[in-house]
DSSP file (Angstrom, degrees, kcal/mol; ACC not computed):
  #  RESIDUE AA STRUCTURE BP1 BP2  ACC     N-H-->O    O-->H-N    N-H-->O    O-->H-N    TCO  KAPPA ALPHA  PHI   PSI    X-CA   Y-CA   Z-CA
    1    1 A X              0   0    0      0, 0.0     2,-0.6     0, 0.0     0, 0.0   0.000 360.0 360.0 360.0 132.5   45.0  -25.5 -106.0
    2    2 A X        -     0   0    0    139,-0.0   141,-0.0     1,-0.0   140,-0.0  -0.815 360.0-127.0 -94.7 126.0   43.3  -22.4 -106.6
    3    3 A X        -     0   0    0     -2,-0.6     2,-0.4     1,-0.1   139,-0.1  -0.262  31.1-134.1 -85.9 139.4   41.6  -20.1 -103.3
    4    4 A X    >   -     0   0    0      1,-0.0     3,-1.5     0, 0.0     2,-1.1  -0.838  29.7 -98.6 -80.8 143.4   37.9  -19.6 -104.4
    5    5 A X  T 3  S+     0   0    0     -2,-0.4   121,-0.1     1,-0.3   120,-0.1  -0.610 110.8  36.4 -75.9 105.9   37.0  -15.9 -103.8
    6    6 A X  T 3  S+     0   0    0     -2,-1.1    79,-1.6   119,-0.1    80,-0.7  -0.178  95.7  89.3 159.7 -22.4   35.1  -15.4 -100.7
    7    7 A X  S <  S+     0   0    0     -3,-1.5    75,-4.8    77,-0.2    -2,-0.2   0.776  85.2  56.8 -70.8 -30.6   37.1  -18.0  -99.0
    8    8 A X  E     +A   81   0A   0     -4,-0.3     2,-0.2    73,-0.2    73,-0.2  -0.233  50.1 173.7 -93.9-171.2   39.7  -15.6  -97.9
    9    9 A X  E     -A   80   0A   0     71,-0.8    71,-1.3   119,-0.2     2,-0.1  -0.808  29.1-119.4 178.5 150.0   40.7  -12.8  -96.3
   10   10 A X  E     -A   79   0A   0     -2,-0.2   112,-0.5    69,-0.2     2,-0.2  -0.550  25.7-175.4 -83.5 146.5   43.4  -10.4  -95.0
   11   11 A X  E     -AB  78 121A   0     67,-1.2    67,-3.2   110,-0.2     2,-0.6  -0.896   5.2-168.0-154.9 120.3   43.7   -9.7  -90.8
   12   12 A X  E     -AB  77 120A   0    108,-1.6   108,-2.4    -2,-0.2     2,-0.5  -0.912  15.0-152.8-118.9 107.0   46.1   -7.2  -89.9
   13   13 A X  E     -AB  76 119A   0     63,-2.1    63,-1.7    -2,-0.6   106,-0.2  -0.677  31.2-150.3 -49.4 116.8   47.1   -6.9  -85.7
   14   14 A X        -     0   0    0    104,-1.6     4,-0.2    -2,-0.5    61,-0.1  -0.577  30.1 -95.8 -90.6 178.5   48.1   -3.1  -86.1
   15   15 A X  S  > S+     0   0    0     54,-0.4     4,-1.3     2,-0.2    59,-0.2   0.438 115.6  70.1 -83.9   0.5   50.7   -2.4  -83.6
   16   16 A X  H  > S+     0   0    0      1,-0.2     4,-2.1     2,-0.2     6,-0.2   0.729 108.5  43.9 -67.1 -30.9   48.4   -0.9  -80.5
   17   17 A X  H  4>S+     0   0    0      1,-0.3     5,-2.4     2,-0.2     6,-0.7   0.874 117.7  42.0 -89.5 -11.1   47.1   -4.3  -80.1
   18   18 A X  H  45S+     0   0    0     -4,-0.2    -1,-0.3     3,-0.2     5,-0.2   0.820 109.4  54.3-110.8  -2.0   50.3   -5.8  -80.4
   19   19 A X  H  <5S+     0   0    0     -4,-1.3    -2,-0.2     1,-0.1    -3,-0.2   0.757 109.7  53.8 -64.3 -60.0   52.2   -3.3  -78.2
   20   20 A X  T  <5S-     0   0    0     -4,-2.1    -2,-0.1     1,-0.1    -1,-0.1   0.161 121.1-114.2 -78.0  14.7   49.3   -4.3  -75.4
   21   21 A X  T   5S+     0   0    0      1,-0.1     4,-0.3     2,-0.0     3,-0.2   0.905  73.6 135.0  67.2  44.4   50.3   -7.7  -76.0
   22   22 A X     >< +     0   0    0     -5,-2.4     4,-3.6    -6,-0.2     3,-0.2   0.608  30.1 109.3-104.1  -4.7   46.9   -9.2  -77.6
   23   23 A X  H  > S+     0   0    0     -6,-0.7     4,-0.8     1,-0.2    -1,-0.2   0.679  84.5  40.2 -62.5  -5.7   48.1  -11.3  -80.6
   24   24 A X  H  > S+     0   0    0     -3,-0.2     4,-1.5     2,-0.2     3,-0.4   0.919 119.2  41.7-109.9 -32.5   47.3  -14.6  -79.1
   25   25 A X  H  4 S+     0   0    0     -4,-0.3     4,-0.4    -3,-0.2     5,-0.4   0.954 112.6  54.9 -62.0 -36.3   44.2  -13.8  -77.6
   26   26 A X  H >< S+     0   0    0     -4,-3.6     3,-1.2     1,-0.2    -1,-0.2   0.818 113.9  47.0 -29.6 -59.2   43.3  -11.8  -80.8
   27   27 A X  H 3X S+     0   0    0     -4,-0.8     4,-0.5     1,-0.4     5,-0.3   0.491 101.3  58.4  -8.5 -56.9   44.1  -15.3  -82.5
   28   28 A X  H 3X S+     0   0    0     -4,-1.5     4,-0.6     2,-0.2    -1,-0.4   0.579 107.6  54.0 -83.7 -11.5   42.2  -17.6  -80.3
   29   29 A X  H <4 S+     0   0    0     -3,-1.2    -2,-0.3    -4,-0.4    -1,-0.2   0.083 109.2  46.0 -96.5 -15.4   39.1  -15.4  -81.4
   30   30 A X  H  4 S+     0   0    0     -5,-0.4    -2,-0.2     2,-0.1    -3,-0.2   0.681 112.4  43.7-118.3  11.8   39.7  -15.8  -84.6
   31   31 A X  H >< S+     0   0    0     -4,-0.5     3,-1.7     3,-0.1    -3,-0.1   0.557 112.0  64.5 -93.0 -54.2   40.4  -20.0  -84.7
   32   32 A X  T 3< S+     0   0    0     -4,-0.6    -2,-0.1    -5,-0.3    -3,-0.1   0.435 100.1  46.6 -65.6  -4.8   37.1  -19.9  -82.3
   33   33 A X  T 3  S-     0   0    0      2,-0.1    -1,-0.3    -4,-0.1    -4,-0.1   0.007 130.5 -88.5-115.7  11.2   34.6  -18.5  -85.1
   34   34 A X  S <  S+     0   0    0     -3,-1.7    -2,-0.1     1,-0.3    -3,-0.1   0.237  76.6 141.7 120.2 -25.0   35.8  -20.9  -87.7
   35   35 A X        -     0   0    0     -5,-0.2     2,-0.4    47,-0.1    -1,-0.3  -0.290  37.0-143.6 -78.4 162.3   38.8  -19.5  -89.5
   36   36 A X  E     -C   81   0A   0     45,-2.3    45,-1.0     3,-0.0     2,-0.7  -0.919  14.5-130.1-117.2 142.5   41.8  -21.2  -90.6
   37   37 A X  E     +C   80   0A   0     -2,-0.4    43,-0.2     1,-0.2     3,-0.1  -0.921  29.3 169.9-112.9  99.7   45.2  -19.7  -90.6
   38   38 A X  E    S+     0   0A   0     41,-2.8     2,-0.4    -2,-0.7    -1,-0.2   0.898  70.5   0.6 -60.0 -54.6   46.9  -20.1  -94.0
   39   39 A X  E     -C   79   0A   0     40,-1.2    40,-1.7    -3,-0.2     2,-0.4  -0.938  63.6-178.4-145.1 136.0   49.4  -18.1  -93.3
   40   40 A X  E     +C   78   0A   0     -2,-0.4     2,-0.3    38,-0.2    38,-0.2  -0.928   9.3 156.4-152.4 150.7   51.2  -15.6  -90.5
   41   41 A X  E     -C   77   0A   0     36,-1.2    36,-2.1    -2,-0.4     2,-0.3  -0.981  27.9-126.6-154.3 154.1   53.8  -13.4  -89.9
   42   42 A X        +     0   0    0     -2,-0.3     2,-0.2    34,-0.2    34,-0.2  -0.867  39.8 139.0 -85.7 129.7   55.5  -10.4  -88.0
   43   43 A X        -     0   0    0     -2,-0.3    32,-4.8    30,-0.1     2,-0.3  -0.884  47.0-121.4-148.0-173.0   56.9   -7.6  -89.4
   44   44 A X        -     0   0    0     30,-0.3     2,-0.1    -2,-0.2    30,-0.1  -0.908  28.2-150.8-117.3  94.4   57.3   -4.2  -89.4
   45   45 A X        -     0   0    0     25,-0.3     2,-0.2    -2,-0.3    28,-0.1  -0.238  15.6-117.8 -60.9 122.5   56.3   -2.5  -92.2
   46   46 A X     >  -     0   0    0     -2,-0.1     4,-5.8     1,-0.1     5,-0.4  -0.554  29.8-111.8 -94.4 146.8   58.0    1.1  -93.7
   47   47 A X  H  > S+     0   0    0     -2,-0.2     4,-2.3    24,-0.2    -1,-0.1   0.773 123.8  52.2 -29.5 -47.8   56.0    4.5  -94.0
   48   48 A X  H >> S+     0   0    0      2,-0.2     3,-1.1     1,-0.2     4,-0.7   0.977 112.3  51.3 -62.0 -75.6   56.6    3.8  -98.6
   49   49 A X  H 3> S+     0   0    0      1,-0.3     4,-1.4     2,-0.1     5,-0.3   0.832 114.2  38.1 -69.4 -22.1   55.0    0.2  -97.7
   50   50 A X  H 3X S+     0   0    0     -4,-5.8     4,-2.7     2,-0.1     3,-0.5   0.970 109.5  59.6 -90.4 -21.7   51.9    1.6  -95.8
   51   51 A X  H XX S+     0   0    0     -4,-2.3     3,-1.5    -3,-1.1     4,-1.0   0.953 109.9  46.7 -41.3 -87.3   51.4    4.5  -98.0
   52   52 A X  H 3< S+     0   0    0     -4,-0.7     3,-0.3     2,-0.2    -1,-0.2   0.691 115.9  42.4 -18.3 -42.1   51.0    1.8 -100.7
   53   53 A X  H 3< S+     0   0    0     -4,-1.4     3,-0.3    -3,-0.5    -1,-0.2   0.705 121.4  38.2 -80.6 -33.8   48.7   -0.4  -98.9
   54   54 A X  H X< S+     0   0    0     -4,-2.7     3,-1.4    -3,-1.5    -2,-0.2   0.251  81.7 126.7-107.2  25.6   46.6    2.2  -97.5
   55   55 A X  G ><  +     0   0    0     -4,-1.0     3,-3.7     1,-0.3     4,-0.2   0.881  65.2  69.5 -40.2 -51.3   46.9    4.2 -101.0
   56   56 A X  G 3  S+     0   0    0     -3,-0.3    -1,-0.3     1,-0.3    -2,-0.1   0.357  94.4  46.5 -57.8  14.9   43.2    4.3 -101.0
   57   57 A X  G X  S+     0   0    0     -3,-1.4     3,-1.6    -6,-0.1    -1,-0.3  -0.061  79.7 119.4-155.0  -7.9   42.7    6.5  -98.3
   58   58 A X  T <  S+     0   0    0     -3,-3.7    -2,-0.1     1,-0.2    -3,-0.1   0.555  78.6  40.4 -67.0   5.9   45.3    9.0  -99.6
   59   59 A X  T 3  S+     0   0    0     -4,-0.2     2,-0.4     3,-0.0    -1,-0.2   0.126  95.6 109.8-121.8  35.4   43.2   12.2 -100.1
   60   60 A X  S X  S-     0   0    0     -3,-1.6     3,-0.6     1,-0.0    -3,-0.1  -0.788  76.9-131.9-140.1 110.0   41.5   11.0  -96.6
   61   61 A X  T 3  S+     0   0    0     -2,-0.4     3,-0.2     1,-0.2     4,-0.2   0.583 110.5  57.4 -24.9 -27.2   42.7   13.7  -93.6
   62   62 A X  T 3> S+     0   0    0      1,-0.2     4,-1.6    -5,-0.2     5,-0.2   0.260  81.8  95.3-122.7  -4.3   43.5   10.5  -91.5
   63   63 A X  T <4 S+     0   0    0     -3,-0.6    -1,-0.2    -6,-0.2    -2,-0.1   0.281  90.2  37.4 -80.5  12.3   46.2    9.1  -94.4
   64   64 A X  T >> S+     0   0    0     -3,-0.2     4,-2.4     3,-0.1     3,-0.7   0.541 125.6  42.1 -90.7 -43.4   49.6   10.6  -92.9
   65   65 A X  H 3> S+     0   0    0      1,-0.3     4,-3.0     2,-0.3    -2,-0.2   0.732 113.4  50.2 -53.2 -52.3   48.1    9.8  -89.5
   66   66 A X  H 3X S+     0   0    0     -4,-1.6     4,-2.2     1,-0.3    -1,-0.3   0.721 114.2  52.1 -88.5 -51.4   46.8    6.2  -90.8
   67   67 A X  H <4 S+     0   0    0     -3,-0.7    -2,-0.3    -5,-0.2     4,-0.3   0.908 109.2  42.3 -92.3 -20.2   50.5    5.8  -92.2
   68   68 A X  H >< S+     0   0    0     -4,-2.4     3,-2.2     2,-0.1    -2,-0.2   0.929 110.5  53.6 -71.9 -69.7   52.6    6.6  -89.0
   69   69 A X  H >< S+     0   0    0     -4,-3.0     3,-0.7     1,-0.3   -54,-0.4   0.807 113.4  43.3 -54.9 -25.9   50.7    4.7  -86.5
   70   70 A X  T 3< S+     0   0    0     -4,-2.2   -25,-0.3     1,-0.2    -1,-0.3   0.482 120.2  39.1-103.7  36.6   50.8    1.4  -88.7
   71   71 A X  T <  S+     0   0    0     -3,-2.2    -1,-0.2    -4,-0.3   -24,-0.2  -0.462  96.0  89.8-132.2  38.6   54.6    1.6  -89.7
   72   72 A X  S <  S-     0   0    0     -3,-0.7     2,-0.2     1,-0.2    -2,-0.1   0.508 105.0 -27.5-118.4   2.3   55.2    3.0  -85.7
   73   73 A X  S    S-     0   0    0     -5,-0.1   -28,-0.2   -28,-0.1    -1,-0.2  -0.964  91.7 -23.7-176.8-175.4   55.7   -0.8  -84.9
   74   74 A X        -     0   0    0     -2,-0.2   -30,-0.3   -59,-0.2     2,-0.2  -0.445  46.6-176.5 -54.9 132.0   55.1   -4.6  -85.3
   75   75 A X        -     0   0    0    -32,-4.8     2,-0.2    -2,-0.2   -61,-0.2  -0.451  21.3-129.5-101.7-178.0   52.2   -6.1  -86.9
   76   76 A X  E     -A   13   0A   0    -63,-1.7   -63,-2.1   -34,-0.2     2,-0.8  -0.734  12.9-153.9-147.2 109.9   50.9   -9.4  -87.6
   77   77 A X  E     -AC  12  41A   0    -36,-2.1   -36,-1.2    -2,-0.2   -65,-0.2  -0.748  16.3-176.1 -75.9  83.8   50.0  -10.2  -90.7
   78   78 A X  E     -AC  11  40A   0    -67,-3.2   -67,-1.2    -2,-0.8     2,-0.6  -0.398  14.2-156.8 -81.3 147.2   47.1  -13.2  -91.0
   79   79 A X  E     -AC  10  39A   0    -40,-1.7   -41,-2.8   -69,-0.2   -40,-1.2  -0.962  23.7-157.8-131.0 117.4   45.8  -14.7  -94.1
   80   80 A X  E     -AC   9  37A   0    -71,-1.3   -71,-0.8    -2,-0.6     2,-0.3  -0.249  17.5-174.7 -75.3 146.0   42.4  -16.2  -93.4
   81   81 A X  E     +AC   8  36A   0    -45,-1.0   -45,-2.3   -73,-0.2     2,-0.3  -0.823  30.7 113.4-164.9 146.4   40.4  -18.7  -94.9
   82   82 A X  S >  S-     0   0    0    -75,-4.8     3,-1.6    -2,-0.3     4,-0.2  -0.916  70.4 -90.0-178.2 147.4   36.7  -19.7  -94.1
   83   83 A X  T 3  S+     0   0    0     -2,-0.3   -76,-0.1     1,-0.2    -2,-0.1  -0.573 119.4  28.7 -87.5 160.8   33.7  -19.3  -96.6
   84   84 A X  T 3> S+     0   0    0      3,-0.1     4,-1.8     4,-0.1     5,-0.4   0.762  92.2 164.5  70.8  20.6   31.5  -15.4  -96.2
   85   85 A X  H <>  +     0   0    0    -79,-1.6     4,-1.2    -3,-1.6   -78,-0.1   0.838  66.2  34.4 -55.5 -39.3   35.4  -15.1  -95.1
   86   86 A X  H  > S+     0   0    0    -80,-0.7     4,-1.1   -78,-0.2     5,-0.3   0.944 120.0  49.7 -55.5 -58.4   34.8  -11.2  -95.4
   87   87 A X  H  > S+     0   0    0      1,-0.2     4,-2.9   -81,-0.2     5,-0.4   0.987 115.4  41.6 -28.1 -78.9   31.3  -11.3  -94.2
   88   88 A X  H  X S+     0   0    0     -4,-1.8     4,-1.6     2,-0.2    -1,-0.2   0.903 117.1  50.4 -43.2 -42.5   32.2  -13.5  -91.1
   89   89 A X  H >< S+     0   0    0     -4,-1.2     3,-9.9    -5,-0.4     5,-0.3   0.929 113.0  41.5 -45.3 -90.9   35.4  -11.5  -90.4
   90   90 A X  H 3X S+     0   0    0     -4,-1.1     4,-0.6     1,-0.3    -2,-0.2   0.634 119.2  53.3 -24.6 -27.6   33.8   -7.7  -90.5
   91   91 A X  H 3< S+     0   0    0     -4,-2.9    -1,-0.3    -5,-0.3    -2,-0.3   0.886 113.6  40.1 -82.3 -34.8   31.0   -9.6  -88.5
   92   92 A X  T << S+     0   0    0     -3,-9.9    14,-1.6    -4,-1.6    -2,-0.2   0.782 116.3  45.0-102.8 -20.2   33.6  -10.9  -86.0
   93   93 A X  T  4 S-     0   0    0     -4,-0.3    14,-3.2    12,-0.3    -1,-0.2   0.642  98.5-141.7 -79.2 -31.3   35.9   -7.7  -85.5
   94   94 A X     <  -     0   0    0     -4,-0.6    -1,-0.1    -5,-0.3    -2,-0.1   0.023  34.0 -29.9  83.2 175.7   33.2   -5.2  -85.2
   95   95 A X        -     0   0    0      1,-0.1     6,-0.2     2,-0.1    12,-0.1  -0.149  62.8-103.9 -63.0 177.6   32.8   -1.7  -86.3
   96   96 A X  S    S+     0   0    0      1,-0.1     2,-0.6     4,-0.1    -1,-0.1   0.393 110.7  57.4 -91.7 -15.0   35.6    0.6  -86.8
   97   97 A X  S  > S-     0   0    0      1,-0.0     4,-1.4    18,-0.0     3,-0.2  -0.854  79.6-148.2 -91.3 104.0   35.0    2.7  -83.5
   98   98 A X  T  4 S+     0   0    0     15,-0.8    16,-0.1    -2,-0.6    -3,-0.1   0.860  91.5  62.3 -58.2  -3.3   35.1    0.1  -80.8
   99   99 A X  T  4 S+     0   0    0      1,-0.1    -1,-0.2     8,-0.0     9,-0.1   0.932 112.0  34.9 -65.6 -36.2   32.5    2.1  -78.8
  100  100 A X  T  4 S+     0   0    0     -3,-0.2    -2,-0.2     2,-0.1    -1,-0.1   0.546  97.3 108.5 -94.7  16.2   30.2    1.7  -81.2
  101  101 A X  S  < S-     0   0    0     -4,-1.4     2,-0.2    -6,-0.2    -7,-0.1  -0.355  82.6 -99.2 -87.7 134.7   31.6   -1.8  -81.9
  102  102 A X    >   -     0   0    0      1,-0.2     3,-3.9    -2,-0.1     6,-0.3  -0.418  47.2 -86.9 -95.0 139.2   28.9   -4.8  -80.6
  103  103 A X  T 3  S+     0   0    0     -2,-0.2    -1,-0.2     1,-0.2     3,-0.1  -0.055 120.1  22.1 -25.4 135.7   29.6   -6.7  -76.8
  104  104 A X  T 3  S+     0   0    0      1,-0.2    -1,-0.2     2,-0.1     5,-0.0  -0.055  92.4 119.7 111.4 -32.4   32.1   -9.8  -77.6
  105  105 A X  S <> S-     0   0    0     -3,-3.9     4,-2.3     1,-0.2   -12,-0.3   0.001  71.5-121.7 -69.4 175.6   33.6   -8.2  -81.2
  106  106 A X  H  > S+     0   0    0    -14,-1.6     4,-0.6     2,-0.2   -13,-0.2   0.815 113.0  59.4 -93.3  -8.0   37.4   -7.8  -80.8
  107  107 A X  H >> S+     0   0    0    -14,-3.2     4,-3.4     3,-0.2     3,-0.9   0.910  98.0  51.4 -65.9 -28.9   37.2   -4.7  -81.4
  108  108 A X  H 34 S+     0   0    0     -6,-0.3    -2,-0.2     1,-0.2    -3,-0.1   0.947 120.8  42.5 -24.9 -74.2   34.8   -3.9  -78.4
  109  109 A X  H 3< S+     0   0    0     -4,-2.3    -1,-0.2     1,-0.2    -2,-0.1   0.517 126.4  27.5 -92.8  16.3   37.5   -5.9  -76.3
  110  110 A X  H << S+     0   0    0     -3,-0.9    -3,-0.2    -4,-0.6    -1,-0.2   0.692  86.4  81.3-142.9 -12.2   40.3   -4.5  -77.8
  111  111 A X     <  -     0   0    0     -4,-3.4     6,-0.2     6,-0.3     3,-0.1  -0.362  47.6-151.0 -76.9 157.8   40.8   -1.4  -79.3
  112  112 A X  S    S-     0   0    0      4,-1.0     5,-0.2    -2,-0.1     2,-0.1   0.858  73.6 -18.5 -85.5 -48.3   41.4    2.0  -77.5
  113  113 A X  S    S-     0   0    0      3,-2.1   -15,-0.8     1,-0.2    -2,-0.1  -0.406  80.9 -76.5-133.7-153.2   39.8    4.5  -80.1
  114  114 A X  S    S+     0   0    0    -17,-0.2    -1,-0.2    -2,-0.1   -16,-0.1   0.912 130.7  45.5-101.6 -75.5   38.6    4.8  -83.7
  115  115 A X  S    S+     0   0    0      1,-0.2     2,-0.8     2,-0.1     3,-0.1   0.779 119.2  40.8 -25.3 -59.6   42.7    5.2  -84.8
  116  116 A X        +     0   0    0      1,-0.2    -3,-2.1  -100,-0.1    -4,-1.0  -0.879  69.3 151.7-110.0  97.7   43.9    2.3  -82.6
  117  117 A X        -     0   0    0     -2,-0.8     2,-0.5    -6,-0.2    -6,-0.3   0.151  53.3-126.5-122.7  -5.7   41.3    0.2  -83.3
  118  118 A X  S    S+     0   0    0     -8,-0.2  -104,-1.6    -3,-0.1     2,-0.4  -0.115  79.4  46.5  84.8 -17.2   43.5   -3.3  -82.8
  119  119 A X  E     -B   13   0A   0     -2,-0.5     2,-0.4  -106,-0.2  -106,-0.2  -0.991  56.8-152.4-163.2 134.3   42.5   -5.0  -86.3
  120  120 A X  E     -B   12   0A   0   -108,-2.4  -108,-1.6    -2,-0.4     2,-0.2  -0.887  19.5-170.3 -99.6 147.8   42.3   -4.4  -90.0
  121  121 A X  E     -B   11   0A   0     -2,-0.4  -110,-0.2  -110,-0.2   -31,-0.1  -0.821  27.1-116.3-117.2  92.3   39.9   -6.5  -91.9
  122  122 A X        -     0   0    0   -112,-0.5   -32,-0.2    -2,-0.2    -1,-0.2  -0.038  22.1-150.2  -2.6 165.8   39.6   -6.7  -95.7
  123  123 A X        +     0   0    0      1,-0.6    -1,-0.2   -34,-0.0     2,-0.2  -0.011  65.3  20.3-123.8  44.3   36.2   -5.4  -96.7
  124  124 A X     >  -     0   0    0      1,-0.1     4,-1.2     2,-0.0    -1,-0.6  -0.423  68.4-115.2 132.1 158.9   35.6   -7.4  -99.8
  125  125 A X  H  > S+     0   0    0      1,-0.2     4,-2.7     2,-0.2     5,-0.2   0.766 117.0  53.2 -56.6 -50.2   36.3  -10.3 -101.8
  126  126 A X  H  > S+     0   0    0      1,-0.3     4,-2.1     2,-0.2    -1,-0.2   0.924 124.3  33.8 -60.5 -55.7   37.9   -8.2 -104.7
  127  127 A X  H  > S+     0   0    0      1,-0.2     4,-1.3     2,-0.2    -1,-0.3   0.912 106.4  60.9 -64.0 -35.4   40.0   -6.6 -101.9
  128  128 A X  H >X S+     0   0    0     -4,-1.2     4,-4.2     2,-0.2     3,-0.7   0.959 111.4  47.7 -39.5 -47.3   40.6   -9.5  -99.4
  129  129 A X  H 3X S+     0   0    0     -4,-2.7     4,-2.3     1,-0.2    -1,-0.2   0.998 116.8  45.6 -67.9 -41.2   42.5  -11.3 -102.8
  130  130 A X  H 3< S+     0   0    0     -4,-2.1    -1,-0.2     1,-0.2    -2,-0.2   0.647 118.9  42.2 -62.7  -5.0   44.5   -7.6 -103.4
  131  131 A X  H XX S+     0   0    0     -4,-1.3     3,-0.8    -3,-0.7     4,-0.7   0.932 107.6  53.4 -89.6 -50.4   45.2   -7.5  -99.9
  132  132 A X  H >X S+     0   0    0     -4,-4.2     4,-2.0     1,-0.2     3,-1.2   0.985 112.8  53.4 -55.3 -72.8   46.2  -11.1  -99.4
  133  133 A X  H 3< S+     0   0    0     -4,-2.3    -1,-0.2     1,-0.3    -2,-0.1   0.468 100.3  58.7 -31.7 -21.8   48.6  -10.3 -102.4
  134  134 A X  H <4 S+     0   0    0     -3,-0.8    -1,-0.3    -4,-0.1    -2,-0.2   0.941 121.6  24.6 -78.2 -45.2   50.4   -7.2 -100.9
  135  135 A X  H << S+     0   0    0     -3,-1.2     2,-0.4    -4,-0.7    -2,-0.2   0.515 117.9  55.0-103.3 -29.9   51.5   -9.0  -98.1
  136  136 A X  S  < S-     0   0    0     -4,-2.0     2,-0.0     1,-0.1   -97,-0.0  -0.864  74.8-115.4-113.2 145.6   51.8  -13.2  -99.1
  137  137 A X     >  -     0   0    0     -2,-0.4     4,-3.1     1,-0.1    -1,-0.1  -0.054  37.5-101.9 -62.5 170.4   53.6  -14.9 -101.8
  138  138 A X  H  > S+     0   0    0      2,-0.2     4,-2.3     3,-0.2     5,-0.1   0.870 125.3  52.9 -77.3 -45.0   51.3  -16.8 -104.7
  139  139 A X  H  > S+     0   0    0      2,-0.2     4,-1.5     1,-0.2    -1,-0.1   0.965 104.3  51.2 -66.2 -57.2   52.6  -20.1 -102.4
  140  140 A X  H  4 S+     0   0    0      1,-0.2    -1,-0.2     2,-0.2    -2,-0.2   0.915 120.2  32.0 -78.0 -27.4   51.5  -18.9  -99.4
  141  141 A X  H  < S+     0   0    0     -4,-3.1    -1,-0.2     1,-0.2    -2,-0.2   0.977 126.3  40.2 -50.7 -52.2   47.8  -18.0 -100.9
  142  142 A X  H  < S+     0   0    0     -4,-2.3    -1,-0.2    -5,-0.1    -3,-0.2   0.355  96.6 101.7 -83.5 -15.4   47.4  -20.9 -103.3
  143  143 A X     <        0   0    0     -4,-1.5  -140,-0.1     1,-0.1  -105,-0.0  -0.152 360.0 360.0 -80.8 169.2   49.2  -23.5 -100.9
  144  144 A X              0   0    0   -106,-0.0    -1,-0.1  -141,-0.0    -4,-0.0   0.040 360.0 360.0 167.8 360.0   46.9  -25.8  -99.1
């Protein structure tokens, strides 16, 4: 079966939020707005594999920073699916500074800063599928 695009999405626990011990409430907020959990796993991820991921952000001030803090520990690596699954995410995690991040979002209840911010979220389909791909096998997208 083939994932239509929009239906997925990447959700990454960085390791502040999983260091403060949030992955299951994180989890339960994100089952409770609809999504379905193709896929998870924990790992730890090396300085070469976040450079790579976060490549786009390399002439970015905050890219060595951006690559020690998420290779400085355990993640959790989600693969989403729900349709607007990018929409609905970005809607449900909140902006990227949890101050300015709206009552309820998880960031709001779960990040510290702008830097440890508890959660990546794809930010479009074309990326959700490159994202899903960095991190899952072709089985684990395509499976259902």
């Amino acid at each position: 079966m083939r994932v239509k695009i929009g239906k997925i999405t990447l959700a990454i626990i960085k390791p502040d939020a999983v260091e403060n011990g949030y992955i299951g409430s994180i989890l339960f907020h994100i089952v409770r707005a609809g999504f379905r959990i193709k896929a998870l796993k924990m790992t730890k991820i090396s300085k070469k594999s976040a450079k790579k991921f976060y490549e786009e952000h390399k002439k970015s001030l905050f890219f060595e920073s951006l690559v020690d803090f998420m290779s400085s520990g355990p993640i959790v690596l989600v693969l989403l699916e729900k349709e607007n699954a990018v929409k609905d995410f970005r809607t449900l995690i909140g902006d990227k500074n949890p101050i300015k991040a709206k009552k309820g979002t998880i960031r709001k209840l779960y990040a510290s800063s702008l830097e440890r911010n508890a959660i990546h979220g794809s930010d479009s389909d074309k990326k959700a599928f490159k994202e899903c791909r960095f991190y899952f096998s072709n089985r684990e997208i395509f499976f259902d």
